[in-house]
C-alpha positions as a printed Julia matrix, in Angstrom:
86×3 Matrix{Float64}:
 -23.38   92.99  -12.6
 -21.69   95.81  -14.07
 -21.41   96.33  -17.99
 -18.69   98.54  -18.4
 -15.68   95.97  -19.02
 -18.32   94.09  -21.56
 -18.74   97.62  -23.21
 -15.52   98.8   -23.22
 -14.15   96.22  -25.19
 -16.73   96.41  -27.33
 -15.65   99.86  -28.14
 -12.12   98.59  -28.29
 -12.59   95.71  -31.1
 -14.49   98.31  -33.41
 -11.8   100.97  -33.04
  -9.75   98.62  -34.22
 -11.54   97.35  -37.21
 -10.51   99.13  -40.94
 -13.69  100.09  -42.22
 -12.19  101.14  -45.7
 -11.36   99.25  -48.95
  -8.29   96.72  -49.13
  -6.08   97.48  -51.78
  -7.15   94.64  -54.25
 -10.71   95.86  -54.17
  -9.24   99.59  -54.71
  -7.47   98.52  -57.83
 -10.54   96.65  -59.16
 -13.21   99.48  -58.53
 -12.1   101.51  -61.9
 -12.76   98.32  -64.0
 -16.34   97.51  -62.36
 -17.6   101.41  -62.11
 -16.88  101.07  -66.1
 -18.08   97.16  -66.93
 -21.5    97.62  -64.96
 -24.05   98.41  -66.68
 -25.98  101.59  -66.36
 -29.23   98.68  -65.93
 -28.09   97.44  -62.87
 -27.76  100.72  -60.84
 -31.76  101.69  -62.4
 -32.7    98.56  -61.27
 -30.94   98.31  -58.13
 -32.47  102.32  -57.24
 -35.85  100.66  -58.39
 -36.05   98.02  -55.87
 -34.44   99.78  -52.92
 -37.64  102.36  -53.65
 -40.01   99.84  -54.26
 -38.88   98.1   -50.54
 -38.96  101.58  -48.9
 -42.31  102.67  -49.92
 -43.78   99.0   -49.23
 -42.35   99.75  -45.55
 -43.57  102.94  -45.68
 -46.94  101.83  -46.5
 -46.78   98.47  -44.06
 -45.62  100.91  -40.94
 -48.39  103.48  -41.64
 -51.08  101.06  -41.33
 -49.81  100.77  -37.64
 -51.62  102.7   -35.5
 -49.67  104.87  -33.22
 -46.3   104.36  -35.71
 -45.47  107.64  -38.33
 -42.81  106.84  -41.0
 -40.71  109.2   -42.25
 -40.34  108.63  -46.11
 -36.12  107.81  -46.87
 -34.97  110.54  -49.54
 -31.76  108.93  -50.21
 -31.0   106.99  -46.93
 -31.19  103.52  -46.23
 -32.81  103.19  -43.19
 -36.66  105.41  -41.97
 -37.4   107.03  -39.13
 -40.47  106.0   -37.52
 -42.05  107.94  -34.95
 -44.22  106.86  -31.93
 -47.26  108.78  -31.41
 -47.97  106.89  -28.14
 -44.51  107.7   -26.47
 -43.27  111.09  -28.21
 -40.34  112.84  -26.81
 -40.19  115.75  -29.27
């Protein structure tokens, strides 16, 4: 069985998905940038950190797997030790 058709209109669908802002949430994003508090984005940065470096630490206790620590992303790299390419 070939894949192709299956993939290519997979490819087709997302290219035709708008991956920007509609215009209602456009004219709203002035009044929420100015209404939110300055709490909610420490907090928010606080427990995306906290989650990272409890992956971070989880992953590293698995032998053969090295994390890469995020620095601003919001996914990590983890490397295979057993299988390495590089």
């Amino acid at each position: 069985m070939y894949l192709l058709p299956q993939v290519r209109n997979g490819l087709n669908c997302l290219s035709q998905k708008i991956l920007g802002p509609n215009t209602i949430i456009q004219a709203s994003v002035p009044g929420i940038l100015k209404e939110t508090p300055k709490s909610f984005y420490a907090e928010t940065l606080d427990f995306i950190e906290s989650n990272a470096q409890l992956f971070y630490s989880k992953i590293s206790a698995i032998s053969g797997l090295k994390p890469v620590m995020p620095q601003g992303a919001m996914y990590m790299m983890v490397r295979s030790l057993q299988f390495s390419f590089i």
